[in-house]
N, CA and C of each residue as an Amber inpcrd file, in Angstrom:
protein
   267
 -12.1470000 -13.2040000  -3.0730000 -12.8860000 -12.5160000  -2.0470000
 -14.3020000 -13.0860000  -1.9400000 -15.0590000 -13.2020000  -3.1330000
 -16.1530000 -13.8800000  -3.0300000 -16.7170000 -14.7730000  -3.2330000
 -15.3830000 -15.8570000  -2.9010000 -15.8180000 -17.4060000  -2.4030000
 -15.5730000 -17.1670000  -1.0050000 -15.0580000 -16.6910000  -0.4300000
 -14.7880000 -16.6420000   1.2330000 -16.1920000 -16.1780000   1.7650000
 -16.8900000 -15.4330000   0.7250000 -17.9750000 -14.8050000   1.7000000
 -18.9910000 -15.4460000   1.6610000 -18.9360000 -16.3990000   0.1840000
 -20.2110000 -16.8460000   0.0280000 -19.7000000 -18.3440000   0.4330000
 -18.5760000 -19.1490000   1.1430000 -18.4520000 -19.9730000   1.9570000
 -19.1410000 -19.7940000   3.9330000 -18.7270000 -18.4990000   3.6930000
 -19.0630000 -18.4060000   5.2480000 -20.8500000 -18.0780000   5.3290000
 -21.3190000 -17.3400000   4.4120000 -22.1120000 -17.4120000   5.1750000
 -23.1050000 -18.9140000   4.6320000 -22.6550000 -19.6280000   3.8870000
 -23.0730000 -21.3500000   3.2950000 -22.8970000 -21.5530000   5.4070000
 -21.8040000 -21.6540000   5.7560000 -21.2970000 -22.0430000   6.8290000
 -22.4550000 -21.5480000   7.9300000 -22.6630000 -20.3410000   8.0560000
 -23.7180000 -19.5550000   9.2560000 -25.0310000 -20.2240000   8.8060000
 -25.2340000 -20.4320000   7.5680000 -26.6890000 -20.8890000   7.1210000
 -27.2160000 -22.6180000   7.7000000 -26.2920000 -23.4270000   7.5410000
 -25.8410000 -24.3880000   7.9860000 -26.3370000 -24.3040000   9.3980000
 -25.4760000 -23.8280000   9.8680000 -25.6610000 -23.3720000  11.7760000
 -27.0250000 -23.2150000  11.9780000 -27.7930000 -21.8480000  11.5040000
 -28.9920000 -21.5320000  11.5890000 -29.9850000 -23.0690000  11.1120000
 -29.6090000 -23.9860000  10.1770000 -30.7590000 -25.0080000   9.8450000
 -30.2860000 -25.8500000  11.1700000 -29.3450000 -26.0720000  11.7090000
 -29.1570000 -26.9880000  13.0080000 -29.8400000 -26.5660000  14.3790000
 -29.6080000 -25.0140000  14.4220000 -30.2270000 -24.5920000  15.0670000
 -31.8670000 -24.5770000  15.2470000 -32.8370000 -24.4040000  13.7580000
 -33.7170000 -24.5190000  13.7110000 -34.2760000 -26.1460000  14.0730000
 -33.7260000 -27.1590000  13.6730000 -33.8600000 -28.3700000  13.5660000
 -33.7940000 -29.1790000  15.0150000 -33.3290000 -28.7450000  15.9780000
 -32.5830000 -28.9780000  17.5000000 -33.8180000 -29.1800000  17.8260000
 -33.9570000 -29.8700000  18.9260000 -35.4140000 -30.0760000  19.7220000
 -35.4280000 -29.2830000  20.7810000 -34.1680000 -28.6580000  20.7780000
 -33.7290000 -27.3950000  22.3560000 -34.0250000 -25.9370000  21.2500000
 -33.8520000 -25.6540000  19.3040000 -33.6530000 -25.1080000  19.0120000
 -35.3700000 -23.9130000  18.9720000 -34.8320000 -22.5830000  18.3630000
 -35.8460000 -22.1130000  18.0810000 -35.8670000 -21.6380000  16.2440000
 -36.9010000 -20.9220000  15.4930000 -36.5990000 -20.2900000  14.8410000
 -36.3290000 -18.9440000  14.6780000 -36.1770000 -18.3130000  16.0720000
 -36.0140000 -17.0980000  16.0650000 -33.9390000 -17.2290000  16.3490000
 -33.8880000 -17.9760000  17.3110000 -32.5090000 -18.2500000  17.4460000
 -31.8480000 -18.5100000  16.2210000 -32.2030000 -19.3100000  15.4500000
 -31.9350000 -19.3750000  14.2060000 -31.7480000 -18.2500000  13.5960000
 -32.5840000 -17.7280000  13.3320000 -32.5020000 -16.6300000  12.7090000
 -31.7480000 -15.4810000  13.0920000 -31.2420000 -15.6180000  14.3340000
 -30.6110000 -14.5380000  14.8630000 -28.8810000 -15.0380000  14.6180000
 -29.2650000 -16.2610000  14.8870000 -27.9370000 -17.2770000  14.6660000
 -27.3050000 -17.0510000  12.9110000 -27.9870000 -16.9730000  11.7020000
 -27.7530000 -16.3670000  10.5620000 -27.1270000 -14.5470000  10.7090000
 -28.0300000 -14.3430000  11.3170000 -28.0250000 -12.5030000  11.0560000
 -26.4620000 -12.3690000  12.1320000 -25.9880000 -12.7410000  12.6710000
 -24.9470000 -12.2570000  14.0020000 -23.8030000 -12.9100000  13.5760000
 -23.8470000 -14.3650000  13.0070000 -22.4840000 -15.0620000  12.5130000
 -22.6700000 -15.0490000  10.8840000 -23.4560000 -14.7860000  10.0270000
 -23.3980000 -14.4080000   8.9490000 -22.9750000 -12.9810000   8.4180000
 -24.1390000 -12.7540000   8.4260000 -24.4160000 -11.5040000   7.2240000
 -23.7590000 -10.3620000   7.6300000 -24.0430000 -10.1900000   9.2530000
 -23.3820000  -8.4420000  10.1220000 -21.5340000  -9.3300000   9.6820000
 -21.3530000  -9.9250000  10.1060000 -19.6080000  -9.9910000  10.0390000
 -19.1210000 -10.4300000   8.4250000 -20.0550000 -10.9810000   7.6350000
 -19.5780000 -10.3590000   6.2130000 -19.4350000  -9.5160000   5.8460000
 -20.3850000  -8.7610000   6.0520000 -20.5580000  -7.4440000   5.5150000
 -19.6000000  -6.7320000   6.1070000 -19.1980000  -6.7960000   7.2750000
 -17.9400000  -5.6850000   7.7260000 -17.2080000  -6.0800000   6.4260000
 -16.5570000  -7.8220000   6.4100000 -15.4160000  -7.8740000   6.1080000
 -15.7380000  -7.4280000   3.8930000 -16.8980000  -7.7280000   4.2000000
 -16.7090000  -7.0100000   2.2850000 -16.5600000  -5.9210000   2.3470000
 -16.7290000  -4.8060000   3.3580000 -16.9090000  -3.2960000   3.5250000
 -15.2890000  -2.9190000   3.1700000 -15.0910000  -3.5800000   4.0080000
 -13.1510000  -3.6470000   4.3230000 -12.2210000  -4.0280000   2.8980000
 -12.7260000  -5.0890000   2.6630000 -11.8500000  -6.3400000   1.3130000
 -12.3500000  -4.9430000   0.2770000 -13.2610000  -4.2470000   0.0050000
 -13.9200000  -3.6560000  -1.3330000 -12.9930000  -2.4050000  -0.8760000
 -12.3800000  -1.5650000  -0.0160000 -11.8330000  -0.5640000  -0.3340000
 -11.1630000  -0.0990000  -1.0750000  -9.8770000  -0.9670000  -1.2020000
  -9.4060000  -0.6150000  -2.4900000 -10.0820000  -0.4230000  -3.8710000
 -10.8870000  -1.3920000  -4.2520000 -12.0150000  -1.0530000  -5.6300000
 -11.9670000   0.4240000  -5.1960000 -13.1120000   0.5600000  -4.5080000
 -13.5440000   2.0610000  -4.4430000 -12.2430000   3.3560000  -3.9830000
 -11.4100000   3.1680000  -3.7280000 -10.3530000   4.4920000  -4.1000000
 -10.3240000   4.1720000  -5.6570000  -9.9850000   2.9500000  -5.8710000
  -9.6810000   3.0830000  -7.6870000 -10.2450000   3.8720000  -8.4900000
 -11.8810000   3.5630000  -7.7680000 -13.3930000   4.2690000  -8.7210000
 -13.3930000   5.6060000  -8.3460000 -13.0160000   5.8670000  -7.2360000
 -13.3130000   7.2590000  -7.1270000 -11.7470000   7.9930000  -7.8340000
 -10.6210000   7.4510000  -7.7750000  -9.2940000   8.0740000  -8.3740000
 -10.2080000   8.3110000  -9.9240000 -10.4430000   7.0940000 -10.1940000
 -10.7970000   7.0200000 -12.0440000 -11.9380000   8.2040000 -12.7050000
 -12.9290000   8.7160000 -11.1150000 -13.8520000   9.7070000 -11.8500000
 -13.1040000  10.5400000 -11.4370000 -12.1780000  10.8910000 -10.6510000
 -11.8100000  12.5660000 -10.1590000 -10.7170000  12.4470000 -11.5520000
 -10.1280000  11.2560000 -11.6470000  -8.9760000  11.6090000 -12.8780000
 -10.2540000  12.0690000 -14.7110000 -11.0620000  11.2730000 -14.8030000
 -12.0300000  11.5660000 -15.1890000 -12.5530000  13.3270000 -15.7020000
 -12.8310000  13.6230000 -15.0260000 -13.4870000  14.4560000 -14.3140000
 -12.7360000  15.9340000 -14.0640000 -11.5450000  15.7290000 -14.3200000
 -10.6250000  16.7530000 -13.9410000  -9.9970000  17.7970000 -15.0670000
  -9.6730000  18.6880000 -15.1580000  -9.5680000  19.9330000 -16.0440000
  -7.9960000  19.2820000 -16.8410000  -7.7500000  19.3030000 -17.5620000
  -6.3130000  18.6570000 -18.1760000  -5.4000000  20.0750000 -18.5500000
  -4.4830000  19.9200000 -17.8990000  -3.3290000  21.1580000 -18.2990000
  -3.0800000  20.6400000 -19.4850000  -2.7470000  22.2140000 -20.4630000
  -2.0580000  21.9590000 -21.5450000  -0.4480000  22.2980000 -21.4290000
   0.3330000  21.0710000 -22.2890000   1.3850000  20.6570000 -22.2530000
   2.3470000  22.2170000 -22.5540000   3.9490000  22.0400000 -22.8870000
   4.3560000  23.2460000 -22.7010000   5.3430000  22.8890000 -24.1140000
   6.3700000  23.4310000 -23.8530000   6.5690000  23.3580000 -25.5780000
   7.4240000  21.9370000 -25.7930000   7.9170000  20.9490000 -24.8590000
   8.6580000  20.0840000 -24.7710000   7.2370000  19.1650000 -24.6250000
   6.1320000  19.3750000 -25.0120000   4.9420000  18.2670000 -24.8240000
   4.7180000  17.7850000 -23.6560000   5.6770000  17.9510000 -22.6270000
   5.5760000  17.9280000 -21.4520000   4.3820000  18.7710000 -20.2370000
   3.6340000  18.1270000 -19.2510000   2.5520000  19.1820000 -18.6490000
   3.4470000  19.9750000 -17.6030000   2.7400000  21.3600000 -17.6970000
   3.4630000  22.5310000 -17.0050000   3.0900000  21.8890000 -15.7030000
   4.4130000  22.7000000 -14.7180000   4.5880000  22.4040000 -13.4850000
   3.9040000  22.9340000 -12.7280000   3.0510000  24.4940000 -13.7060000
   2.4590000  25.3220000 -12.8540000   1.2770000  25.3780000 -13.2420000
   0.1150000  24.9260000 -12.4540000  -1.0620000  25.1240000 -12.8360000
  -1.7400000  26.0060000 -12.5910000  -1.0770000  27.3010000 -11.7180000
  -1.9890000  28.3560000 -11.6060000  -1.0080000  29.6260000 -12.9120000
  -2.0040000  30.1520000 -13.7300000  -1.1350000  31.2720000 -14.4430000
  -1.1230000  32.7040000 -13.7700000   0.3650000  32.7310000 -13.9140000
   0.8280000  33.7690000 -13.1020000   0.4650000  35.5920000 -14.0910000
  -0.3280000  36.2550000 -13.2910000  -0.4460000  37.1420000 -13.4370000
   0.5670000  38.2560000 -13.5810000   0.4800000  39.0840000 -15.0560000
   1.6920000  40.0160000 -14.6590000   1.1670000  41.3950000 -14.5550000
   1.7950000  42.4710000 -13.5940000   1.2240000  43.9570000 -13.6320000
   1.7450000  44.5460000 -14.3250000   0.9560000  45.1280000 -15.4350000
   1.5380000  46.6620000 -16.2090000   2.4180000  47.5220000 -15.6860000
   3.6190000  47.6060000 -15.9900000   4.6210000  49.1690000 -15.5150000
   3.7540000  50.2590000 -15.6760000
């Protein structure tokens, strides 16, 4: 994932020094030429490529994080996690 990103934007950076360098070029074009074919369309695509990580991280603190039923007499965890209340006759 992060050789693709840090190829492309090698690639947009590139662009932007041609751009700067042009005798038609500017450095603002340039610079806009980095920020529009670089960094904004990496960043979507790391936003995107990183999702999975982050369900993992967030599964790992809620699993973390979470109250643990105790097992039943086969060591096995009960099916029922709410305990059922009984009324006095």
């Amino acid at each position: 994932m992060y050789l693709v990103l840090i190829a492309w934007i090698y690639v947009a950076f590139m662009m932007a020094v041609a751009e700067a360098t042009s005798p038609i070029g500017s450095l603002l074009g340039a610079v806009f030429t980095f920020l529009l074919y670089g960094v904004l369309p990496m960043g979507v695509v790391a936003y995107i490529m990183g999702t999975p990580a982050r369900r993992r991280a967030i599964k790992a603190q809620n699993a973390k994080t979470a109250v643990s039923v105790p097992p039943d007499a086969n060591g096995e965890p009960s099916s029922q996690t709410v305990t059922p209340i009984r009324k006095e006759p």
